[in-house]
C-alpha positions as CSV (number, residue, x, y, z in Angstrom):
1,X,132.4,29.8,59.8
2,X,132.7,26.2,60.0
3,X,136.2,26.2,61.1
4,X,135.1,28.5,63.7
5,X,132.5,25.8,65.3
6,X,135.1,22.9,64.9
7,X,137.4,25.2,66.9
8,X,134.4,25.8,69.6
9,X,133.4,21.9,70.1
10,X,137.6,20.9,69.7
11,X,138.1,23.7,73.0
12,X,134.4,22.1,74.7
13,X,135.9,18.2,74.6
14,X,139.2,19.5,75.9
15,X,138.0,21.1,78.8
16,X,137.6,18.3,81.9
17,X,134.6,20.7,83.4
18,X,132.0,20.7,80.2
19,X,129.9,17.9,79.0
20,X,128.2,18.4,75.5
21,X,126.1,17.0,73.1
22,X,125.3,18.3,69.5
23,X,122.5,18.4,67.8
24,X,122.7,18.4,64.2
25,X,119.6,19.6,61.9
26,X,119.0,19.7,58.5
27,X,115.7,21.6,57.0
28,X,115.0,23.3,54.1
29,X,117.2,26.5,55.2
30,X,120.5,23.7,55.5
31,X,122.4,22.2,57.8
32,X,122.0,23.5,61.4
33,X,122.2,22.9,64.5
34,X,122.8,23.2,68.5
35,X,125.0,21.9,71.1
36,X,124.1,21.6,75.0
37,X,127.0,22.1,77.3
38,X,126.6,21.5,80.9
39,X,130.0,22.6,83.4
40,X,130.2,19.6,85.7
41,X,131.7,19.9,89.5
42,X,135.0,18.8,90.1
43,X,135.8,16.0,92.8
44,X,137.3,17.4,96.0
């Protein structure tokens, strides 16, 4: 599973169109967390 969301946020920084933040949490369930991606519009 963790590999999994690595992969996700490693293919989000790649791409020139996103912009992201994470938000890590940690309660009594463990870690967790969210991340906020916003596609951007190109120049030209």
């Amino acid at each position: 599973m963790v590999r999994g969301v690595r992969r996700v946020l490693e293919d989000i920084a790649k791409d020139p169109r996103l912009e992201a933040t994470a938000l890590q949490t940690v309660g009594s369930k463990g870690w967790n967390g969210l991340v906020i991606i916003r596609r951007v519009r190109q120049p030209g």
